[in-house]
N, C-alpha and C positions, 0 to 999 in steps of 0.2 A: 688774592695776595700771594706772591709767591715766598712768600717768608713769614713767618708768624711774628706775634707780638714779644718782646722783651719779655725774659723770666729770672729767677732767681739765680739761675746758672750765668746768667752774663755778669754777674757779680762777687763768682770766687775763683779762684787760683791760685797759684804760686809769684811771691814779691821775686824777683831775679836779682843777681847780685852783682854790680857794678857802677863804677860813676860815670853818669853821661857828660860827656865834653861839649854839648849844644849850651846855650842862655835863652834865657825867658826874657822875653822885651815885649811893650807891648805896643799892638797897633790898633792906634788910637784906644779905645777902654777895654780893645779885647786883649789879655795873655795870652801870647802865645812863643813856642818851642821853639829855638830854630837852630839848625847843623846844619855846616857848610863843608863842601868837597876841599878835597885838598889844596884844591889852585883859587877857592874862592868864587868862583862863577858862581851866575846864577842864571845862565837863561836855562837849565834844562830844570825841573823844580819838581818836586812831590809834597803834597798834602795830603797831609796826615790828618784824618779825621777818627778821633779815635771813639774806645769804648769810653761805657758809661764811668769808669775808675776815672775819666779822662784826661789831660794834656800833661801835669806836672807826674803821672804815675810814671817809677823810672822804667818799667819794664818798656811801656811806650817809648819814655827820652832812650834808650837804649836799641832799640827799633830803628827812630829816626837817626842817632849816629851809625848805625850800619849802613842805613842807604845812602847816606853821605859819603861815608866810607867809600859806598861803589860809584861815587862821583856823580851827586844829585843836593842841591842846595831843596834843604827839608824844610817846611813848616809845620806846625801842630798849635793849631790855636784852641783856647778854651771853649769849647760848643754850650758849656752849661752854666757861665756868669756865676761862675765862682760857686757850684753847686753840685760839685760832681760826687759818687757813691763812692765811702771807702771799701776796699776791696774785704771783701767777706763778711758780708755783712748777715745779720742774724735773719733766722729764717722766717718772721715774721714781718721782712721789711717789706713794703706795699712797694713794688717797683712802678705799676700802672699810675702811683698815687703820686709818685715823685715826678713821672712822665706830663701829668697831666694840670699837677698844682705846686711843683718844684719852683725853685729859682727866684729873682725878685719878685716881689708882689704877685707872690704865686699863680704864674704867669702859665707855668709849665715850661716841657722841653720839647714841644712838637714842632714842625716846620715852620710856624708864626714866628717862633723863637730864634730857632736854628737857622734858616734861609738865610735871614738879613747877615746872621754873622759869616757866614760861606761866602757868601756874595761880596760882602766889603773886605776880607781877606784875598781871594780871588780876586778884586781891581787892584786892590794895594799889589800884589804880588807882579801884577802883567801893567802897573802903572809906575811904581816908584823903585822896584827890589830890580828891574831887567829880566827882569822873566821871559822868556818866549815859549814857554811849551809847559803845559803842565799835567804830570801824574800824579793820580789821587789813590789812595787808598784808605777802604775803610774796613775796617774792625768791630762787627757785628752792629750796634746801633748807628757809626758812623758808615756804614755802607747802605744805608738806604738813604744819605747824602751825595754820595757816590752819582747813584743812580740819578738822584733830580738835576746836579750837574755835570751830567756826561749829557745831559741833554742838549739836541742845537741849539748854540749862542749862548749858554749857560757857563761856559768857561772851565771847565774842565776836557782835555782831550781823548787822556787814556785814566780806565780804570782797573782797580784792583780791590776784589774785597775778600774778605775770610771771614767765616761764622755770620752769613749777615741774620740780621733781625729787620723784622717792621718793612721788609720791602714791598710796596705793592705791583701786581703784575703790569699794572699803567705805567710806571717809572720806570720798570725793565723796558717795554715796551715804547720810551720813548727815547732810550739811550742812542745816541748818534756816533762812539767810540768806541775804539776796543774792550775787552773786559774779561779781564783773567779772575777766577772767584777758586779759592780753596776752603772745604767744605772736608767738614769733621762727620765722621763714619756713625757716631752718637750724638745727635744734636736734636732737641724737641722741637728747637726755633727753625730748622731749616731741613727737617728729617727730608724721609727718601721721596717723599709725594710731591715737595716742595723743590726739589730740589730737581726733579724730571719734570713738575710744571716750569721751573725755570728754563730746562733746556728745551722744551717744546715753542717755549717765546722764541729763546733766542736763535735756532733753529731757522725758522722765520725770517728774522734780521736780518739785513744786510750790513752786519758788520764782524769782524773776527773774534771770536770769543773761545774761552779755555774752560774747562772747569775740572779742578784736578779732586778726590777722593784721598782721605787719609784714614786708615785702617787705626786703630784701636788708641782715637780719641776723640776728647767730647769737645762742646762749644768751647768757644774760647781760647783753645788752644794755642794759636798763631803767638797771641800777647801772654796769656798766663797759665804757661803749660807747667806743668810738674819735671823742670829738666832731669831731677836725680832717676826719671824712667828712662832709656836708651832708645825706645820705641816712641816715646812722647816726644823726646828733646829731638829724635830725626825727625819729625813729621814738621815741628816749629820750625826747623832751620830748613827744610824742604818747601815750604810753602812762603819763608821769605827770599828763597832765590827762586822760587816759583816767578814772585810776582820783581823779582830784579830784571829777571829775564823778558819779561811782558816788559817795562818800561825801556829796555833796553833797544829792542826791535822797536817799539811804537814812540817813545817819547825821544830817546838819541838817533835812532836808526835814522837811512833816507826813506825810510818809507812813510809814506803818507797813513796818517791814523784815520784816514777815512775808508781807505782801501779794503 
């Protein structure tokens, strides 16, 4: 595995403060988030797979209107059917249990679950929205999605993930795309073992890949950092022009994301 399993830390943070300009519509039964560039386009596009808090959390919709902002028609669909964890949740809460027997008919939230809704957002997006090109990023439990579709013919091109969780070293291993990952200095789910088994894959690969270290903070940080810290709130706003910059070169750029 090169990432460990979900822990209680992918579930606290700080709520941020502002209104997001994106709407929630849905396609077909799933909700999902979406922000639009300036001019409206859509073929250059990012999906947002977020954390477990996931799609309606504003810290995320605030997220997605940035990279819109940088001129990328956003999506953030619900991964968890209407089931997702409120943010800070008491220390007794069973995350594994939520993972495993969460959601409708306690179904759980593992890739049975998850895939189908990736996947049919993913054709909506490159079938009816004009899509031509798509960046993903994921945000600890949505970045081991990431990974299953960055794979060939899987429909994602270029990725991006931060704090990931639950990634296994097979689905790094099978990624066919770029993949820029910024990775917190304190992290259980993806500490330093994990984190140099990652770059011994990726190494390996025949594909471009980044991975940036942020000094004095813990999981989670990218979505739900503590901004009233000056050393927290740089590291948040460094790791999303991190990954502006990755889609920038791979998903606008002329260059080829296979390259």
């Amino acid at each position: 595995m090169a990432s460990n399993p979900p822990a209680r830390c992918c579930t606290i943070g700080v709520k941020h403060e502002g209104k997001p300009q994106g709407e929630i519509k849905d396609i077909g039964k799933i909700s999902t988030y979406f922000a639009y560039p300036e001019d409206k386009q859509t073929a250059n596009a990012i999906l947002i797979l977020p954390d477990v808090i996931g799609h309606e959390f504003v810290n995320a919709q605030l997220i997605a209107d940035q990279f819109a902002a940088n001129g990328y028609f956003v999506v953030m669909p619900d991964l968890f059917e209407k089931d997702p964890i409120p943010l800070n949740r008491p220390e007794g809460f069973d995350i594994m249990q939520w993972l495993q027997k969460g959601g409708p008919e306690g179904k759980g939230h593992g890739p049975g679950q998850v895939d189908p809704i990736v996947s049919h957002i993913i054709a909506e997006m490159k079938n009816s929205m004009g899509v031509k090109k798509i960046g993903s990023v994921g945000y600890c439990f949505g970045a081991k999605y990431v990974a299953r579709f960055l794979a060939e013919g899987k429909g994602i091109d270029v990725g991006c993930m931060a704090h990931p969780s639950f990634v296994e070293a097979d689905e790094v291993k099978a990624m066919t795309g770029p993949l820029s990952i910024a990775a917190a200095e304190t992290d259980q789910i993806f500490p330093a073992e994990k984190r140099r088994q990652t770059e011994d894959l990726l190494k390996e690969m025949d594909i471009p890949y980044q991975m940036c270290l942020y000094s004095g903070v813990e999981h989670g940080f990218a979505v739900r950092a503590d901004l009233s810290k000056p050393q927290v709130k740089f590291a948040k706003e460094a790791a999303f022009l991190q990954h502006v910059q990755w889609f920038d070169e791979y998903v606008k750029g002329k260059r080829d994301s296979a390259a």
